[in-house]
C-alpha positions in Angstrom: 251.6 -42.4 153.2 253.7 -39.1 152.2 255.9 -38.9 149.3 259.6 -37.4 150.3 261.9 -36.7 147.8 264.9 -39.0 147.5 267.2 -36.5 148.4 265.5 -35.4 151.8 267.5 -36.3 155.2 265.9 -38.5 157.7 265.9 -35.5 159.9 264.1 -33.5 157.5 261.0 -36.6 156.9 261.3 -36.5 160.6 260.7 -32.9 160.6 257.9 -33.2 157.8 255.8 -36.1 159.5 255.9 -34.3 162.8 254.4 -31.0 161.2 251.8 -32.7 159.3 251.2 -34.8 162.7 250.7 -31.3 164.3 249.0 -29.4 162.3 246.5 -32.5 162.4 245.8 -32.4 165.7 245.5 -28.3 165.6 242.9 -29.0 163.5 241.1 -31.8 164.8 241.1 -29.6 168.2 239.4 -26.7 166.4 237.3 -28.7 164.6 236.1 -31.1 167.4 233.4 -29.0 169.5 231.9 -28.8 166.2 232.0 -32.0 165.2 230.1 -33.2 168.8 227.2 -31.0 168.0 226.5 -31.9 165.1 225.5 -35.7 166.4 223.2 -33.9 169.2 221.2 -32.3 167.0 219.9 -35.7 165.9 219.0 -37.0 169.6 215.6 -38.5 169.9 215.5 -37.3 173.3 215.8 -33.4 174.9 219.3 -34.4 176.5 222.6 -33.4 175.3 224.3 -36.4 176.5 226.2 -39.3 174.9 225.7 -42.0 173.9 222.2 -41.1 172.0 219.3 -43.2 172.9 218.4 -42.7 169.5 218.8 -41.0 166.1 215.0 -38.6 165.3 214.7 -35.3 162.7 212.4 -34.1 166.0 214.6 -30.6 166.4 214.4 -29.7 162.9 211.1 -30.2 162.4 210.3 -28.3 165.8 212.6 -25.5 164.0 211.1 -25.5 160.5 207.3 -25.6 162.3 208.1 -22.8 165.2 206.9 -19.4 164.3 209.6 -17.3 166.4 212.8 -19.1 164.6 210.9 -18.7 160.5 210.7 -15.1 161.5 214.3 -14.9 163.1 215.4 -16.7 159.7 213.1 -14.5 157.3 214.7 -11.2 158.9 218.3 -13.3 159.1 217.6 -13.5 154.9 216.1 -10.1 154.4 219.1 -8.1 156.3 221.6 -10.3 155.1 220.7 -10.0 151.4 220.5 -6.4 151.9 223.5 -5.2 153.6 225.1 -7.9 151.3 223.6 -6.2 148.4 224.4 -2.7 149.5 227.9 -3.2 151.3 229.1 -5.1 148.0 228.3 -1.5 146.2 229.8 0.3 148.8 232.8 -1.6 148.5 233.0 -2.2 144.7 232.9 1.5 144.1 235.1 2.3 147.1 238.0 0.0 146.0 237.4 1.5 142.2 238.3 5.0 143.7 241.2 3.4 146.2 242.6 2.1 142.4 242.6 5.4 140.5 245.9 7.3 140.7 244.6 10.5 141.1 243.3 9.9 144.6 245.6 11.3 147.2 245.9 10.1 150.9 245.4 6.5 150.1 246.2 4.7 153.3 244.5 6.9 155.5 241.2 6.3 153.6 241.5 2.5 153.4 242.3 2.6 157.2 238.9 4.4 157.6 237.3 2.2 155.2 238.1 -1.3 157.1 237.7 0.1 160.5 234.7 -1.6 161.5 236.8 -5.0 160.9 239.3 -3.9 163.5 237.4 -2.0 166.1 235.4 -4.0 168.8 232.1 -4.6 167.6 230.5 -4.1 171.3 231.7 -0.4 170.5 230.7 -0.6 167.1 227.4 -1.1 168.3 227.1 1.2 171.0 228.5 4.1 168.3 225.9 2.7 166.3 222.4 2.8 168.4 223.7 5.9 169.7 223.3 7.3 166.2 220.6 5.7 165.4 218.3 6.3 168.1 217.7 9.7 166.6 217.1 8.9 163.9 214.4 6.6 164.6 216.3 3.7 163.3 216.7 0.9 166.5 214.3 -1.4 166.8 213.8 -2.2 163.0 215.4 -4.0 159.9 216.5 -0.6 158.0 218.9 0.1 160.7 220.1 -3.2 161.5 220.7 -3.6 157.4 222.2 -0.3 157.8 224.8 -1.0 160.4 225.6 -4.4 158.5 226.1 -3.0 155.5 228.9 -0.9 157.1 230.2 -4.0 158.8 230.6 -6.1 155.4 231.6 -3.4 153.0 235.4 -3.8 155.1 235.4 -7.4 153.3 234.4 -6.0 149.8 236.9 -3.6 149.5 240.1 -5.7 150.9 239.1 -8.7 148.3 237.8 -6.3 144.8 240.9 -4.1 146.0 243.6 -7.2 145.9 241.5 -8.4 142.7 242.3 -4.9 141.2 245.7 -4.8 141.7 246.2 -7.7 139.0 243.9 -6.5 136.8 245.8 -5.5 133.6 245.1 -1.6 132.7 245.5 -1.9 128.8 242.5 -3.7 128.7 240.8 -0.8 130.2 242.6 1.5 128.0 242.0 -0.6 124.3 238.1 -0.4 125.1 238.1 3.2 125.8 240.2 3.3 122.2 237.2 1.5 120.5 234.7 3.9 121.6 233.3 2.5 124.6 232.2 4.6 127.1 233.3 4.0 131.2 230.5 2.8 132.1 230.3 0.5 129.2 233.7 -0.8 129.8 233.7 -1.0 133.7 230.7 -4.0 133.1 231.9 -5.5 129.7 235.7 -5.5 130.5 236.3 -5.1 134.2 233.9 -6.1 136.0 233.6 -9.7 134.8 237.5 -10.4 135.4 237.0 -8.8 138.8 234.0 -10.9 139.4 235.2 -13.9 141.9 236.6 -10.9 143.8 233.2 -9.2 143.9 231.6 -12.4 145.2 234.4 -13.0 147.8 233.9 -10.2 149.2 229.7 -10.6 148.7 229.7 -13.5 150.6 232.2 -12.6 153.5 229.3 -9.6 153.6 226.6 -12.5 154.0 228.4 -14.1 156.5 229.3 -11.9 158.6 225.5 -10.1 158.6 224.0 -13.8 158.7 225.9 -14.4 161.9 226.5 -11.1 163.6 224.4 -10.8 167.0 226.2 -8.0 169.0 224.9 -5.5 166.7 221.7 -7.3 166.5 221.0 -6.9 170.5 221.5 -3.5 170.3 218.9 -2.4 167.4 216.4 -5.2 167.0 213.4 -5.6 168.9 211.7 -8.8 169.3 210.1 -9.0 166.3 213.3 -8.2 164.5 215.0 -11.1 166.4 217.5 -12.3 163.8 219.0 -16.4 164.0 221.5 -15.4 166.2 219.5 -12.9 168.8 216.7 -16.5 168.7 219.5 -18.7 169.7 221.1 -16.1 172.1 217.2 -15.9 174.0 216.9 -19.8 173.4 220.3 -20.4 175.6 218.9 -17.8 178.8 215.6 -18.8 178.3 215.0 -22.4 177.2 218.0 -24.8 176.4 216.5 -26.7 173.8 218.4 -29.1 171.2 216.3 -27.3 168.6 219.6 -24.5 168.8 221.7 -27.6 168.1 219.8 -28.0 165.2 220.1 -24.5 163.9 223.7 -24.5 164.8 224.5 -27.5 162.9 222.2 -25.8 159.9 224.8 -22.7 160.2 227.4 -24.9 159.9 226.3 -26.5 156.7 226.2 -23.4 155.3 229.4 -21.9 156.6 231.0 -25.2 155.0 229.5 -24.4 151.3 230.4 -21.0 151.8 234.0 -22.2 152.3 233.8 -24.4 149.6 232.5 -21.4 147.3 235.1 -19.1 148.2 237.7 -21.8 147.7 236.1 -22.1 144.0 236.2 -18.7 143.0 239.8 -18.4 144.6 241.1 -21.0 141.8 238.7 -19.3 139.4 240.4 -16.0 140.4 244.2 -16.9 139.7 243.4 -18.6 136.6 242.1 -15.5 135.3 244.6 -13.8 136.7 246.9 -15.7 134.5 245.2 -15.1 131.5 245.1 -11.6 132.3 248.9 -11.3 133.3 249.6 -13.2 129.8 247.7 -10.8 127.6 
């Protein structure tokens, strides 16, 4: 089952098996509460017991046909595209500047910068409505793609500012030697090399918008309900195994996010290569 090399002490496969066997069960423990959902959402009846009476598509099609969770998912897809959208330009040209040597006091403004990934986000939120409220900003999208927006950029600048750091200078330099203007280099030259780093750091945006609900309670009113603020209401209101359903949607596409950041990872350090080589 596990190849050892020859030379390896029966103490050491010892060693190796039982960390493999561990880190197995880690998983399979984190992974498990998941992995019983998943099965509910496919009941035939409105129970969330085992074993299932039988196997129906019921929940879905009571989520795809309900007119409070399509306009929880429309506003779910218009604030996450958004604050994607404008927290991946936040970040991009934040992480630009955090790269240039002529900026001084560098780790106090990247400690600034990724705040809102370390403070709570129930203060977060009350900073935010508290700031927004005058501004006539809760109870609608623009805020809520507002404060989002300030949640993701943290992602964007920690993953285009670790691209960046590989990134290989002369490049920037022979372009500017041939005539090319910054702005001409920064999307011919740069920004293509620094690319899987800009759609990291994109998608950890999307994510975190698409299922963010502290913020979401504070500035959305209830036709601004997003997924998660739906499902939060559908668990104190109504326990239905339509949430199941949802849930087990999320997780779907949590998994091809994973799956997509893995890609571009691979994609990253092969270019990284290539660019270390030249």
């Amino acid at each position: 089952m596990f190849n050892f090399p020859a030379y390896v002490t029966v103490w050491g496969r010892l060693g190796r098996i039982s960390y493999v066997a561990l880190s197995l069960a880690v998983l399979v423990f984190l992974v498990l509460p998941i992995l019983v959902v998943i099965p509910l959402s496919f009941n035939s009846q409105p129970y969330f017991t085992y074993p299932l009476p039988g196997l129906s598509l019921r929940w879905y099609q009571e989520f795809f046909g309900n007119s409070d969770w399509m306009l929880a998912l429309k506003n779910t897809l218009i604030t996450g595209v958004a604050s994607t959208v404008l927290a991946t330009f936040l970040g991009v040209t934040a992480s630009l500047g955090l790269t240039s040597s002529r900026i001084r006091g560098k780790a106090i403004i990247t400690g600034i910068l990724i705040s809102p990934m370390i403070v709570p986000l129930i203060i977060t939120a009350v900073g935010v409505y508290f700031a927004f409220s005058p501004l006539g900003l809760t109870s609608s999208l623009l805020g809520l793609i507002l404060a989002h927006a300030a949640l993701g950029a943290p992602f964007v600048v920690v993953t285009v500012t670790a691209t960046l750091a590989g990134f290989n200078e002369s490049l920037t330099r022979a372009g500017r030697n041939l005539g090319a203007s910054p702005l001409r280099v920064f999307f011919q030259v740069k920004l293509p090399l620094i690319a899987p780093g800009v759609v990291s750091g994109a998608l950890f945006a999307f994510a975190t918008s698409f299922d963010e609900i502290v913020v979401a309670l504070f500035l959305t009113g209830p036709d601004q309900r997003t997924i998660p603020r739906q499902m939060w209401a559908g668990i104190r209101e109504q326990l239905s195994p339509t949430i199941l359903a949802v849930a087990t949607l999320l997780v779907a596409i949590s998994t091809l996010l994973l799956i997509t950041l893995e890609l571009l990872r691979r994609r990253s350090e092969r270019l990284r290569g290539i660019n270390g080589a030249v």
